[in-house]
N, C-alpha and C positions, 0 to 999 in steps of 0.2 A: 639504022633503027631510030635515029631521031633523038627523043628525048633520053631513049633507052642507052644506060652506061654499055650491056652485054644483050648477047643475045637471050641468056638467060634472066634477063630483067624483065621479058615481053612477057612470058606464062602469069606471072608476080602479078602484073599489072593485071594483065586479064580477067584473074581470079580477084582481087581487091574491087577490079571494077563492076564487075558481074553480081559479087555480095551485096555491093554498095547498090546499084540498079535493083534485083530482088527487093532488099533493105525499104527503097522507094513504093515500089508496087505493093507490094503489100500494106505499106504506112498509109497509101492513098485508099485502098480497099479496107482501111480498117478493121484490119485481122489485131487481135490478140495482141496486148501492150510486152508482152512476155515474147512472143516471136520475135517481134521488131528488134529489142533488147537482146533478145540471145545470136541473129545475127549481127546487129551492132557489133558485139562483142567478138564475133570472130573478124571480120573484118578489120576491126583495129589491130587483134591480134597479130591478122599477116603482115603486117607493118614492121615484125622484124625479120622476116624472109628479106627486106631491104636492109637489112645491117652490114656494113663492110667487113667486118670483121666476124672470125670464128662464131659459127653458133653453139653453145652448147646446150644440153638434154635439158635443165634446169629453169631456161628461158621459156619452156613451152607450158610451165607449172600454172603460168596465167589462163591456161587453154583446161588445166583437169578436173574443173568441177563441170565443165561445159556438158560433155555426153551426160551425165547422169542429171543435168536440167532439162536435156534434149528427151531424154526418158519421161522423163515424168512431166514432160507439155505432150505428148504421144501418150501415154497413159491417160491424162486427162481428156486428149479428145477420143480413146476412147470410151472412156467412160461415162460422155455425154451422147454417144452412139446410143449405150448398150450395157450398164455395170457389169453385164454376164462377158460382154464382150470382151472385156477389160481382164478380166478374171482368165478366160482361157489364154489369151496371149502372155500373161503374166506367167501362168503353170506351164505353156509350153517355151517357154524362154527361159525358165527355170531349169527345165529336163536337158534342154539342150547345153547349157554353162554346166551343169553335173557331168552328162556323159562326157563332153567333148575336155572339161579343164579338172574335174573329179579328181581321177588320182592324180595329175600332179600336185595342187593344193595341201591332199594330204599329204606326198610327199616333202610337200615344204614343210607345214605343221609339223612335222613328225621331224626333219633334221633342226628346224628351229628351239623346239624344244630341248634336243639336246645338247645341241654346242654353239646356241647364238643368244636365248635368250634376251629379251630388255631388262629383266633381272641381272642375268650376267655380264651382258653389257655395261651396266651401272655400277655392277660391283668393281667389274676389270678398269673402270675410268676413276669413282673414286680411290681406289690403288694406287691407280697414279698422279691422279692429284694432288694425293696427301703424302707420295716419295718427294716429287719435284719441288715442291716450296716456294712456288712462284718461278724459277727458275727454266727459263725457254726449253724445249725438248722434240724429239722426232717420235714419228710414230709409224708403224708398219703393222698390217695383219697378213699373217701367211696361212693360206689355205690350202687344201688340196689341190688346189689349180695353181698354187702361187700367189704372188703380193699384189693383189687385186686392187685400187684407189673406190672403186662404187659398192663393194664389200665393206669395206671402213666404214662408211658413211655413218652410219649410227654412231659410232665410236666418236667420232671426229665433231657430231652433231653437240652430242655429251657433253664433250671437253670445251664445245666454244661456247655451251650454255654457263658455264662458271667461268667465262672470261678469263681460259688457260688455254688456245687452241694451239694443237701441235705446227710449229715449223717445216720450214724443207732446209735443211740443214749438215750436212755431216758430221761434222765439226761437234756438236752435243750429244749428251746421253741418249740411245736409242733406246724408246719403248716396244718388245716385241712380243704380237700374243699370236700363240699356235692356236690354230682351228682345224683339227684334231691337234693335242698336245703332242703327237708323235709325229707330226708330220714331217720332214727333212732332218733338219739337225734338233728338231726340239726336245727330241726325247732325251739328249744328250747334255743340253744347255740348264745349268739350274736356274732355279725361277721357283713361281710359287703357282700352283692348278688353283682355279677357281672357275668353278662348274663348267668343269669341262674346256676349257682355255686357260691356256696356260701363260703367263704373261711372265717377258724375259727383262730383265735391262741391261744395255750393251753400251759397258763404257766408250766416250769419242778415243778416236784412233790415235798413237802417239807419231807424232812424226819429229824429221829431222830438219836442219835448217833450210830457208828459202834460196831457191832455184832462182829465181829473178832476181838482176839487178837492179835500183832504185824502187823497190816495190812501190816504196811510198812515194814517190816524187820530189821527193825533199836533196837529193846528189847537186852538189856541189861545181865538181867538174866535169868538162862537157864529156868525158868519156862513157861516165856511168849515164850521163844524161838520153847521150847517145843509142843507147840499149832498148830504148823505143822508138820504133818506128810509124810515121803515119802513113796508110798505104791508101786510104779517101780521105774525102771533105777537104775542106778549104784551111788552109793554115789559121785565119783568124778565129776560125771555129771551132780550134781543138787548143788548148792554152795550160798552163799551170797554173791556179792560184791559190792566193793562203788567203786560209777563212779561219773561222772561230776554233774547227775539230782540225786543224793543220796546214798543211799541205794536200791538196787533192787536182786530179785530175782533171779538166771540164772540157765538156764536148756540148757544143752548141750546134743544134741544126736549125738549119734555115726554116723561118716562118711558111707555112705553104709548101712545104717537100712532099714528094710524093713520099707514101709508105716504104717502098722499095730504096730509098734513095741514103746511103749509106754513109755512115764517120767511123772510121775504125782507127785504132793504135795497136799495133803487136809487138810484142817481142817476142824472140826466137831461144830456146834454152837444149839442152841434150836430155834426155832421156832414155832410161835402159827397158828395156823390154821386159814383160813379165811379172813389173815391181805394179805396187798400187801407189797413189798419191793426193792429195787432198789438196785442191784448190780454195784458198778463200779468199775475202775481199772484204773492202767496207765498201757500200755505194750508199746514192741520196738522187734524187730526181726531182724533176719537179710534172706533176697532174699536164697530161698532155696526149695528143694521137702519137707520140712516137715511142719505141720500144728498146727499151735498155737491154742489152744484152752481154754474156759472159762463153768465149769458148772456148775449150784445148783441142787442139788441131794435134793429132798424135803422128808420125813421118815414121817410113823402115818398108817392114815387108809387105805391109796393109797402111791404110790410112785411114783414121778415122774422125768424128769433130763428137766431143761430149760438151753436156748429157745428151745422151738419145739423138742428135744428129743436127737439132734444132739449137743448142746453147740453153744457159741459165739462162730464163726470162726473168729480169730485176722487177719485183710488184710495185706499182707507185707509192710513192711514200715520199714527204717533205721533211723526214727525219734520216739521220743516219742509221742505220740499217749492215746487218753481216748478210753476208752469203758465202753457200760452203756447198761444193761437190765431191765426192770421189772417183779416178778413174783410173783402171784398170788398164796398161800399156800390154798390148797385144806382144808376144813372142816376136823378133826381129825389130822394135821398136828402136830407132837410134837419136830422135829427136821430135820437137814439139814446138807449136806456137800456139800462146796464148792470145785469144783476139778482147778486145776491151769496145763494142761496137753499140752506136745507135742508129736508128734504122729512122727514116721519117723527123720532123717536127720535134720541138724539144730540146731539156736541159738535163744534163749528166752530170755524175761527180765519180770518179774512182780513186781510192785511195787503200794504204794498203795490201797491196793483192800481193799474194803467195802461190809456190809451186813448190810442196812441197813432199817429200815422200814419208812412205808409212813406216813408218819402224816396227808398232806392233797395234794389234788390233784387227777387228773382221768388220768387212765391207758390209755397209748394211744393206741386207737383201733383196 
């Protein structure tokens, strides 16, 4: 395919090229400065259907005011038609968004108003603003479908407008608000209701001493040293050194690495099946294409890799930073390996890291 990375890069192009030609023709025929303009605009748009990386829902925000300019350049010409013209396509595009989206609308209106409100939303955020005191914190809403992340969103929206946004963290106090207050265990957990959501706070879990030897890097002899293993990359590339916050970890990957191209350290620990256990860390990175990551690799009757099968993804940051999961050891579990891995390009630091179990406390949901 030539210039083309995938086969799927041809359509891409196609379509960018074809806006971009339109784009022309009509600039030469002297159509409407607003036409021109509004395909400009898409066309630059598809520019990120070339992104390597994940797209998500959020990137396309640059695209939402577009149909309703697209509307009202369609409105205009018909209204240089014909004002009556205009008029009836307006009343029958009206009738049709009634019948066809009618009741659900109301249906949202009607559950909005009861247990979601921007009222109650703002009440439920400053709540926690004024518990936490500045102090880092987790946040979960549980709904009748479960703990949904695009549910939250206003919540989370709130909280990052006062420059308090919640964490991903275990290890911290969790914020929990029921939507409906009864829903799972909420009717059971005290808290305090406010209109109609009920908002919990769930002390961090207690655990017991760490599973991993030399967490921190800081051992001595080569015994304890020993207890990690490097199983990719290049020995000069994965090192121990002491910096200003200690002893830490560093994992150097090669300038130019493919995405896929790996540096990992594990150690291997036991594990009993059935128990919960909270992994944390301290990490530090440095702004780069490569991807810091964290896993527990659970061994027995099943095998599984946490969180969710992908690992903790470490966020960039040129500071030092926690990070904290929980995981849940399936029935016949007899062991575990923790991976410490960068994927691609870039600079790592781990330092710190624990394997430790729950003693008491509830998994946050």
């Amino acid at each position: 395919f030539g210039p083309f990375a995938t086969k799927a890069d041809l359509p891409r192009w196609l379509a960018l090229l074809g806006i971009t030609a339109l784009f022309w023709w009509l600039r030469r025929r002297v159509v409407q400065h607003g036409a021109a303009i509004l395909l400009l605009w898409l066309a630059t748009s598809l520019l990120y259907s070339f992104w390597p990386r994940s797209l998500h829902i959020h990137y396309a925000l640059i695209l939402l005011p577009l149909p309703f300019l697209l509307i009202g350049l369609g409105a205009d010409i018909l209204r240089r038609i014909h004002p009556l013209v205009a008029v009836l396509v307006a009343l029958t595009v009206g009738l049709l968004i009634n019948q066809q989206f009618g009741s659900e609308l109301s249906g949202l209106r009607t559950a909005t108003s009861s247990d979601g409100s921007l009222g109650a939303v703002e009440r439920v955020t400053d709540r926690i603003l004024a518990t936490t005191n500045g102090r880092p914190y987790n946040f979960r809403l549980l709904t009748a479908s479960g703990s949904i992340e695009h549910d939250s969103s206003p919540y989370r929206y709130l909280l990052g407008l006062q420059g308090q946004p919640p964490v991903n963290r275990a290890d911290l106090d969790t914020y929990l608000v029921y939507r409906p207050p009864e829903y799972a265990d909420g009717a059971s957990r005290q808290g305090i209701v406010i209109d109609g959501l009920k908002l919990v706070r769930q002390a961090p879990p207690k655990v017991g001493p760490n599973l991993l030897v030399n967490g921190n890097f800081a051992a001595t002899t080569e015994k304890e040293r020993a207890a990690w293993k490097q199983t990719s990359g290049s020995s000069p590339s994965i090192r121990v050194e002491q910096g200003e916050e200690g002893v830490a970890l560093v994992i150097l990957g090669p300038r130019g690495a493919d995405p896929n191209y790996s540096m990992t350290v594990i150690q291997e620990l036991p594990l009993s099946g059935g128990k919960q256990y909270l992994v944390r860390f301290r990490y530090r990175n440095e702004a780069s294409p490569g991807v810091q990551r964290v896993y527990l690799q659970t061994r027995g009757a099943t095998e599984d890799y946490f969180p969710s099968g992908a690992g903790y993804v470490v966020p960039t940051t040129g500071e030092w930073a926690t990070g904290s999961f929980l995981v849940t050891a399936a029935p016949g579990t007899t062991a575990a390996t923790i991976w410490l891995r960068v994927n691609g390009p870039g600079k790592a630091w781990f330092t710190d890291v624990e394997v430790s179990e729950v003693l008491s406390g509830t998994a946050i949901p």
